[in-house]
C-alpha positions in Angstrom: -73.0 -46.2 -19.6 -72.5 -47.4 -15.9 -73.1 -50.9 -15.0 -75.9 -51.2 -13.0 -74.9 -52.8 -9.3 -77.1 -56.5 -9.0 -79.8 -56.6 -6.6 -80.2 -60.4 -5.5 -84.0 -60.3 -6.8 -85.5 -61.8 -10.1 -87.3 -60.2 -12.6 -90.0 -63.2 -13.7 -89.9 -62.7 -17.2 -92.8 -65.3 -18.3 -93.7 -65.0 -22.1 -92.9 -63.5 -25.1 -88.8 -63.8 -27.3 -86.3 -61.2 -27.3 -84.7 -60.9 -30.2 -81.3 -59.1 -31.0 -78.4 -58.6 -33.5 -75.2 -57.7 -33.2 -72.1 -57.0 -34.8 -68.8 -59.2 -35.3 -67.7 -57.9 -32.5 -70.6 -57.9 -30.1 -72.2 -54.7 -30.6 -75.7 -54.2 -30.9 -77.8 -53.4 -34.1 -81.2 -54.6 -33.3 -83.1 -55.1 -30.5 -86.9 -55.6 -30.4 -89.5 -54.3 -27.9 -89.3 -57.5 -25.7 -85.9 -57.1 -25.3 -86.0 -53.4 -24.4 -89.0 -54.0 -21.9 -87.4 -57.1 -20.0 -84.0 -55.4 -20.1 -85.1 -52.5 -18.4 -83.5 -50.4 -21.1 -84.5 -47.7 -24.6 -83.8 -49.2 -27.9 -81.4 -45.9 -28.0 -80.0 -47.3 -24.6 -79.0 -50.5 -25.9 -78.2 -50.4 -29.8 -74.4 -49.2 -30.1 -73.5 -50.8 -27.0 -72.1 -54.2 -26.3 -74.2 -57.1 -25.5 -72.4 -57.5 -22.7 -74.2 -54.4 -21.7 -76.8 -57.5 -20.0 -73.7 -59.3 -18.5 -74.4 -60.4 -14.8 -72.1 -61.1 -12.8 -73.0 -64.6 -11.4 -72.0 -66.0 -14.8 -68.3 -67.3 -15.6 -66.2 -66.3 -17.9 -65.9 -69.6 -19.5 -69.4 -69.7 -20.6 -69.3 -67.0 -22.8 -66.0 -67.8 -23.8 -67.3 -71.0 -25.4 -70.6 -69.5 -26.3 -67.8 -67.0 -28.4 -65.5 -69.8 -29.4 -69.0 -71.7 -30.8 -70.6 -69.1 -33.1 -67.2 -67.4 -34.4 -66.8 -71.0 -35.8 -69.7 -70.5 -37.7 -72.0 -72.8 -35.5 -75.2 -72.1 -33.5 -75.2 -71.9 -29.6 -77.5 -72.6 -27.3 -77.8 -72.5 -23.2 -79.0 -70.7 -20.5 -78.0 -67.4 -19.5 -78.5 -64.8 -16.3 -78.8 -61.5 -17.7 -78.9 -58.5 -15.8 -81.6 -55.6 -16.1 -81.0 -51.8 -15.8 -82.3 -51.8 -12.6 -80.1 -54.8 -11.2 -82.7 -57.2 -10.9 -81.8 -60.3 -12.9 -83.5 -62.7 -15.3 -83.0 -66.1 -16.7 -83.7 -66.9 -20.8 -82.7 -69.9 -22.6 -80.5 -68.4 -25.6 -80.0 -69.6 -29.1 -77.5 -67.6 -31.1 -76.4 -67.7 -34.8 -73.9 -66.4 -36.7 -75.6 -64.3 -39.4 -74.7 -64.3 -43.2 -74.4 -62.4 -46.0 -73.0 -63.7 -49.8 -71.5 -66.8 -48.0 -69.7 -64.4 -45.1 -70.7 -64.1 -41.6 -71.3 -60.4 -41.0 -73.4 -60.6 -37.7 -75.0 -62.8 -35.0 -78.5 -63.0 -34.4 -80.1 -64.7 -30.8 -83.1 -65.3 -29.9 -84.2 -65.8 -26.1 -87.2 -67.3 -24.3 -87.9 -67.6 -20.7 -85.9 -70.0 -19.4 -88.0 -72.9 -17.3 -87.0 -73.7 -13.8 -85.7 -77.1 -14.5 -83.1 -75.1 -16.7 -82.5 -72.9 -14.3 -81.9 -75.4 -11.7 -79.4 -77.6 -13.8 -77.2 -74.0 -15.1 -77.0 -72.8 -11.5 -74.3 -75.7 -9.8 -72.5 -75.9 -13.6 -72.0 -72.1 -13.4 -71.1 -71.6 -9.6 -68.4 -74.7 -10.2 -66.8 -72.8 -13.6 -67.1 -69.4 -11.1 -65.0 -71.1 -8.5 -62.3 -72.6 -10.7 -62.3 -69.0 -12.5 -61.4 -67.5 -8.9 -59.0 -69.6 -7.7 
């Protein structure tokens, strides 16, 4: 599936959780109706492919590197993320991710997402543009 190119317009996405699951590796196995209707995407779209599927552009490498680093250590994450819809609008949720278990073994990761406030927003934006610049340089 093509990446969709971003438009610089956001998607208000005010209430409701979008809930997912995904493989070890990052592929998704569950994604609920919230998720499909603020992602722009089918249920068929989306489970199969890689969460990264949602990946926007404005966000560094380094954040998802330690969001990664975090939850393969068995550990719960949490921060907000820019995610990017089918149509290449954007929208902003504050994330919590957990590694999900089975018998003692981690065999998954499950997140759960709400609408991230604009005081959130506000306070990701300079952290992520600064990790974006040293990432380019």
């Amino acid at each position: 599936m093509n990446r969709p190119n971003p438009i610089d317009e956001e998607y208000v996405f005010e209430q409701g959780l979008i809930i997912s699951s995904t493989d070890l590796k990052g592929i998704i196995t569950y994604a609920n109706r919230k998720f499909c209707e603020i992602a722009g995407y089918t249920k068929d779209e989306l489970v199969g492919k890689n969460h990264n599927i949602e990946r926007h552009p404005d966000m560094p490498k380094a954040a998802f590197q330690e969001l990664w680093d975090t939850i393969q250590s068995g550990k719960e994450w949490t921060g907000v993320v820019k995610n990017l819809r089918k149509d290449g609008l954007y929208y902003w949720v504050y994330s919590h991710i957990a590694p999900t278990t089975e018998n003692g073994e981690v065999v998954g990761y499950s997140a759960a997402r709400r609408p991230a406030s604009a005081t959130e927003v506000e306070e990701s934006i300079p952290i992520y543009q600064e990790m974006l610049a040293k990432e380019n340089n």
